[in-house]
C-alpha positions as CSV (number, residue, x, y, z in Angstrom):
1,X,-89.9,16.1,18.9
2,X,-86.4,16.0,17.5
3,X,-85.1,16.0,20.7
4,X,-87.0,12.5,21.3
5,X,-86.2,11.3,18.2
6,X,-82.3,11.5,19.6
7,X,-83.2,9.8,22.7
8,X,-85.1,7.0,20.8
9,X,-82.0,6.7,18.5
10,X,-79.3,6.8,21.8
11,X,-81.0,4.0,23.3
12,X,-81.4,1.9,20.4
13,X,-77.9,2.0,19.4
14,X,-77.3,1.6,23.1
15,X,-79.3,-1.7,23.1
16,X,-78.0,-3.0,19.8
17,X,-74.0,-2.4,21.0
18,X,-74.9,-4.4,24.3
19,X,-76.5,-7.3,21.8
20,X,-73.5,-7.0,19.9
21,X,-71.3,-7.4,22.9
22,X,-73.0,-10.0,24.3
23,X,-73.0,-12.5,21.1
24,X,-69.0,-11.8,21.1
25,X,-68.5,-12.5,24.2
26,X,-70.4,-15.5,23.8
27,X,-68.5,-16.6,21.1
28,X,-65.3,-15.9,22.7
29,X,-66.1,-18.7,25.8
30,X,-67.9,-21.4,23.7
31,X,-64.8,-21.2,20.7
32,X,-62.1,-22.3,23.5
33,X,-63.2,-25.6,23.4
34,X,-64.8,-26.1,19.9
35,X,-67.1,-28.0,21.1
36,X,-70.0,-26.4,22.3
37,X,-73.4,-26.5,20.7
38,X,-72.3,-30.6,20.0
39,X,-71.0,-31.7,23.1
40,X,-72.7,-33.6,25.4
41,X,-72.4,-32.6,29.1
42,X,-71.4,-35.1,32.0
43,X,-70.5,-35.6,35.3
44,X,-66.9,-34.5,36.3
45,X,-67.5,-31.4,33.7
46,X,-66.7,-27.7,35.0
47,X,-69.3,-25.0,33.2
48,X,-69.0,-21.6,33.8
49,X,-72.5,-20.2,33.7
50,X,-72.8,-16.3,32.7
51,X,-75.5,-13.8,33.3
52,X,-75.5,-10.9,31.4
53,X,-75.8,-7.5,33.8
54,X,-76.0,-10.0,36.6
55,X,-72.7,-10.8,38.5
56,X,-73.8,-12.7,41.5
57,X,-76.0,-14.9,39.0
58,X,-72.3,-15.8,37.0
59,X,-70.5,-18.2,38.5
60,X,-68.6,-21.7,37.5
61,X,-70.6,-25.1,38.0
62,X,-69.0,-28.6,38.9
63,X,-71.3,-31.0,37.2
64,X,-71.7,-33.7,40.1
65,X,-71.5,-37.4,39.7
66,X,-75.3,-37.8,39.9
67,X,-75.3,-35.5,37.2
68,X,-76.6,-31.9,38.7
69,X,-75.4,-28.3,39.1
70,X,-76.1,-25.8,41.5
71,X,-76.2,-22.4,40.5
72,X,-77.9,-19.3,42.7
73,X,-81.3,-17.8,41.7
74,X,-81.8,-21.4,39.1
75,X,-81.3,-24.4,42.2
76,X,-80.9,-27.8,40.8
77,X,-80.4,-28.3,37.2
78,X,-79.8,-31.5,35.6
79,X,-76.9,-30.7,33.1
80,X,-75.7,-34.1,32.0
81,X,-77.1,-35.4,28.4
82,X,-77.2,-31.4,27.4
83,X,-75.3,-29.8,25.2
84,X,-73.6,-26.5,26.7
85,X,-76.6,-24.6,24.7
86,X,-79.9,-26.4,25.8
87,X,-77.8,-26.0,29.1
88,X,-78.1,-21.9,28.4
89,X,-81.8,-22.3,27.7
90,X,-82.9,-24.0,30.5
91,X,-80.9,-22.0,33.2
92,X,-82.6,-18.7,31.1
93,X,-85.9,-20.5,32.0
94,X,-85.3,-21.2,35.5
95,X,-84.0,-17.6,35.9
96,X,-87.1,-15.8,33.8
97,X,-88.9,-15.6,37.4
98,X,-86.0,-13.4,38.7
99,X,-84.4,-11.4,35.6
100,X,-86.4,-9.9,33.0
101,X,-85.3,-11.9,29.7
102,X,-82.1,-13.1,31.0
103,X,-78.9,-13.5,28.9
104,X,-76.9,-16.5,29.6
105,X,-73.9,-18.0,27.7
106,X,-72.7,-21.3,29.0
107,X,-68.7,-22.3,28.8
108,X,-66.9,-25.8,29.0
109,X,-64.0,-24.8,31.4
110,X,-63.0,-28.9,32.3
111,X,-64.1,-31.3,30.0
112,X,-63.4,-34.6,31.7
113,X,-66.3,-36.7,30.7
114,X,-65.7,-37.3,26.9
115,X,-63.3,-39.9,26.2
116,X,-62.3,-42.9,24.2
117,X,-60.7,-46.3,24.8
118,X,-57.8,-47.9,23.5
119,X,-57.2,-51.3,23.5
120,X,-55.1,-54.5,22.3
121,X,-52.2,-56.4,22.4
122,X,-50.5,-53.8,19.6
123,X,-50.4,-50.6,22.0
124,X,-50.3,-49.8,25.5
125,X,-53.7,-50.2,26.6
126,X,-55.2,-46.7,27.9
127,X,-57.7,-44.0,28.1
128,X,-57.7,-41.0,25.9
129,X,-59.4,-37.9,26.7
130,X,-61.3,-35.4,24.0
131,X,-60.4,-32.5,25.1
132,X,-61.8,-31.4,21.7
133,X,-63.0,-32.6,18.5
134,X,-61.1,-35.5,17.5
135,X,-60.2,-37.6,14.4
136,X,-59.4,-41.4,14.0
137,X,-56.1,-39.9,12.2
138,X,-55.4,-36.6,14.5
139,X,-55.2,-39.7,17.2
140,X,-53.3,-42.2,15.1
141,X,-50.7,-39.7,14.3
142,X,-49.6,-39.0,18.0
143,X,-49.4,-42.7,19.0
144,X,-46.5,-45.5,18.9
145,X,-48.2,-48.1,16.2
146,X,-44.9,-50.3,15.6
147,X,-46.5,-53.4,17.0
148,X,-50.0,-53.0,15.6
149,X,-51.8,-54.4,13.0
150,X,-53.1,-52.2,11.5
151,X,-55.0,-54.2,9.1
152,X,-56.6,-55.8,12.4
153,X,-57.7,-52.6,13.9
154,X,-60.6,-51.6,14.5
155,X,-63.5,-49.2,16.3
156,X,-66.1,-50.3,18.7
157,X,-69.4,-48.0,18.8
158,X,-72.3,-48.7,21.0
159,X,-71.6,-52.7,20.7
160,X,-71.0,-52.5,17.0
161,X,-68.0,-52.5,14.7
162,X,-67.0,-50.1,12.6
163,X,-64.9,-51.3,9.7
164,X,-61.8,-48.6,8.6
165,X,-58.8,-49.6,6.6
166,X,-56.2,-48.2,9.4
167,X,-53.4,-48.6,7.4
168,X,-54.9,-47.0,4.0
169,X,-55.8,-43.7,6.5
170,X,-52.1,-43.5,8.0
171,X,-49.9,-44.5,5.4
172,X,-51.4,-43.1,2.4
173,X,-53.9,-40.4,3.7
174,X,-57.0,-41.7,2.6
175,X,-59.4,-39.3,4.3
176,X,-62.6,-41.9,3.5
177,X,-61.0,-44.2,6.4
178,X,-61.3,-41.3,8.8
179,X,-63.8,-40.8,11.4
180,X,-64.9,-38.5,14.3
181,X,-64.4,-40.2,17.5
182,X,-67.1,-40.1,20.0
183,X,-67.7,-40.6,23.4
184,X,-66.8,-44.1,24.5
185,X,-65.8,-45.2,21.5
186,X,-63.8,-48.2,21.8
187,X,-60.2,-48.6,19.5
188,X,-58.6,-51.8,19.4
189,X,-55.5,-52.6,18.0
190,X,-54.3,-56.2,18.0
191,X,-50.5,-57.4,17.9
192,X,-48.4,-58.1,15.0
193,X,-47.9,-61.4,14.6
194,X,-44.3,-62.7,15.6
195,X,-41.9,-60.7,13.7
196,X,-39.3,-63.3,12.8
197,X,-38.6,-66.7,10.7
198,X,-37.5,-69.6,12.2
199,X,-35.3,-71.8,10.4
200,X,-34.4,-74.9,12.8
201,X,-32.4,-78.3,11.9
202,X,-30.6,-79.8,8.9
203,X,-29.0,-76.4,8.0
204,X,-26.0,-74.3,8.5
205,X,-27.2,-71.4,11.1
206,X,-30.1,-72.2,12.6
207,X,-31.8,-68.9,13.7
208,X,-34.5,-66.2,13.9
209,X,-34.5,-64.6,10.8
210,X,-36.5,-60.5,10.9
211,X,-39.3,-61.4,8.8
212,X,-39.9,-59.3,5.5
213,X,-42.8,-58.7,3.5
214,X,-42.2,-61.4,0.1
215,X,-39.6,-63.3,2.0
216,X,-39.4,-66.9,0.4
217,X,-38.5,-70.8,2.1
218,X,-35.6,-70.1,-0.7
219,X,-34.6,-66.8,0.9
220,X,-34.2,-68.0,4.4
221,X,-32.6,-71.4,3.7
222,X,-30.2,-69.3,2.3
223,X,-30.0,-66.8,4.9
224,X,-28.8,-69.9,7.3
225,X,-26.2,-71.1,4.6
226,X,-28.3,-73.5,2.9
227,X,-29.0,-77.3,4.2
228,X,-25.8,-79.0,5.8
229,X,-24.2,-82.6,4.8
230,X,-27.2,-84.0,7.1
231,X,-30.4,-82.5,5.5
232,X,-32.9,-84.5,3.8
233,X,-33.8,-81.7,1.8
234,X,-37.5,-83.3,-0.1
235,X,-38.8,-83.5,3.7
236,X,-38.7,-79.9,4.6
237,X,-41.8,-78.3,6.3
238,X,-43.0,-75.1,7.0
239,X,-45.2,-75.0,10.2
240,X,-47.6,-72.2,10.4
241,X,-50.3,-71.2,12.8
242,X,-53.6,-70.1,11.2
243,X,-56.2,-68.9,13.8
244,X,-54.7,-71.1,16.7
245,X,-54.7,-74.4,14.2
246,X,-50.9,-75.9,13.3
247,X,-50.8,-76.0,10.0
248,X,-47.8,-78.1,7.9
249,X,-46.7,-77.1,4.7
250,X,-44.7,-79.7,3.0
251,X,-41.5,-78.5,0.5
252,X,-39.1,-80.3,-1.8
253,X,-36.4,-78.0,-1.5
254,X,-33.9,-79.9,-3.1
255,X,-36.4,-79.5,-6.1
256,X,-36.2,-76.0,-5.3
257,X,-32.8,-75.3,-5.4
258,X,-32.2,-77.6,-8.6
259,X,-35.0,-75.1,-10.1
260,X,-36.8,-78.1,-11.2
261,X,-40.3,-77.0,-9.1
262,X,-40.2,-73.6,-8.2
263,X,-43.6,-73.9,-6.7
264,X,-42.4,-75.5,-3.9
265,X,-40.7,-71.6,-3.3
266,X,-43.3,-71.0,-0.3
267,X,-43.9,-66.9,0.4
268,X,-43.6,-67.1,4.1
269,X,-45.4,-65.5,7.0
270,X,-44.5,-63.7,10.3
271,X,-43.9,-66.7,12.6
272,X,-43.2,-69.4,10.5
273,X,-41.0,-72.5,11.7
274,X,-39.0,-73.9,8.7
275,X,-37.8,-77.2,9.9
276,X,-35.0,-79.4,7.7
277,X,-35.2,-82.7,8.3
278,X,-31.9,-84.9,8.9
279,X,-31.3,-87.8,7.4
280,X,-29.2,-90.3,9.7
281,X,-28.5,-92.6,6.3
């Protein structure tokens, strides 16, 4: 009777060590990824199927473009739209007719499907692949952002806009901005505006002036050396395009610069025209 008892024991510890070994093993295949048990399976993936105590049964799987694998003892499976662990359950139910409660562990080898667009006059326009899970800031950290506005930008998901403060999640970490990306997610980043000033006519250097934040009409005219002997300095303009509309700002700046309406000390924007009218009298 003892002697059964031992055998009973044996086989139990037996049975729990290959229970043991399997869920380890599991875990070892799904956590190369991290993302299995969320991500959704498409066509282009690579899986590799695994069939505990059954060899010829465990084999990779090249999810097709309509969508299918093709695995020995299961047939046709439909895998896109699963995620790798309903994949495991349904290949375990296909296979029930030919292994007694089969053990199967599904793996994301290639993950090709999952991916996320990036758009706008700000970047170069490309696709970027989620190879695993994925912030709005683990992306914006890797990329070239010197011509985007950042203010401007902006995530597209399934036709609707999503509203996050990209500069407030870059520049000073506020984690409320971030987001998961998801498949197909669309990010667009549109172009700075013009980065200069330009000052033109009635003054001393006319040029392109690198536009700061705060810069004034005061700070450029005197950038360029200030108005020459021709200026008609009352009849200065500032020209500024608002949403494709020409808009004309109109500046004493001879007022200005006597300090009697310092009002008149327009805060400029990126792509401004000042223009100094000349006075032929």
């Amino acid at each position: 009777m003892s002697s059964d008892t031992g055998i009973g024991s044996s086989m139990w510890k037996k049975c729990f060590m290959v229970k043991v070994a399997v869920l380890i093993f599991g875990a070892m295949l799904l956590g190369g990824t991290g993302l299995a048990g969320e991500y959704i399976i498409g066509a282009g993936d690579s899986v590799h199927v695994f069939v505990w105590g059954e060899p010829e049964l465990t084999v990779p799987a090249l999810v097709r473009p309509d969508g299918r694998i093709s695995l020995p003892g299961a047939g046709e499976i439909m895998a896109e739209g699963l995620t790798p662990e309903a994949l495991q359950k349904e290949i375990a139910g296909r296979l029930s007719a030919l292994v007694k409660e089969p053990v199967v562990t599904v793996s994301m080898v290639g993950i090709e499907n999952s991916k996320v667009y990036i758009i706008g006059g700000g970047v170069v326009t490309g696709v970027y692949p989620l190879k695993q899970k994925t912030s709005l800031l683990q992306l914006l950290a890797g990329m070239d952002l010197a011509r985007a506005d950042l203010h401007g930008a902006h995530v597209m998901r399934d036709g609707a806009r999503m509203e996050r403060d990209f500069d407030l999640l870059l520049h000073n970490g506020d984690l409320k901005q971030d987001l998961a990306l998801r498949h197909n997610d669309i990010i667009v980043f549109p172009a700075l505006p013009e980065p200069y000033v330009y000052v033109v006519g009635a003054v001393n250097t006319p040029q392109a002036l690198p536009y700061k934040d705060g810069m004034t009409v005061l700070d450029a005219l005197l950038a360029c050396g200030g108005f020459n002997k021709f200026a008609k300095k009352n009849d200065t303009v500032v020209v500024r395009r608002e949403d494709g509309v020409e808009k004309r700002i109109e500046v004493r700046a001879q007022d200005l610069a006597e300090g009697r309406d310092l009002s008149q000390n327009v805060v400029l924007r990126r792509g401004d025209y000042i223009i100094a009218a000349e006075s032929y009298f």
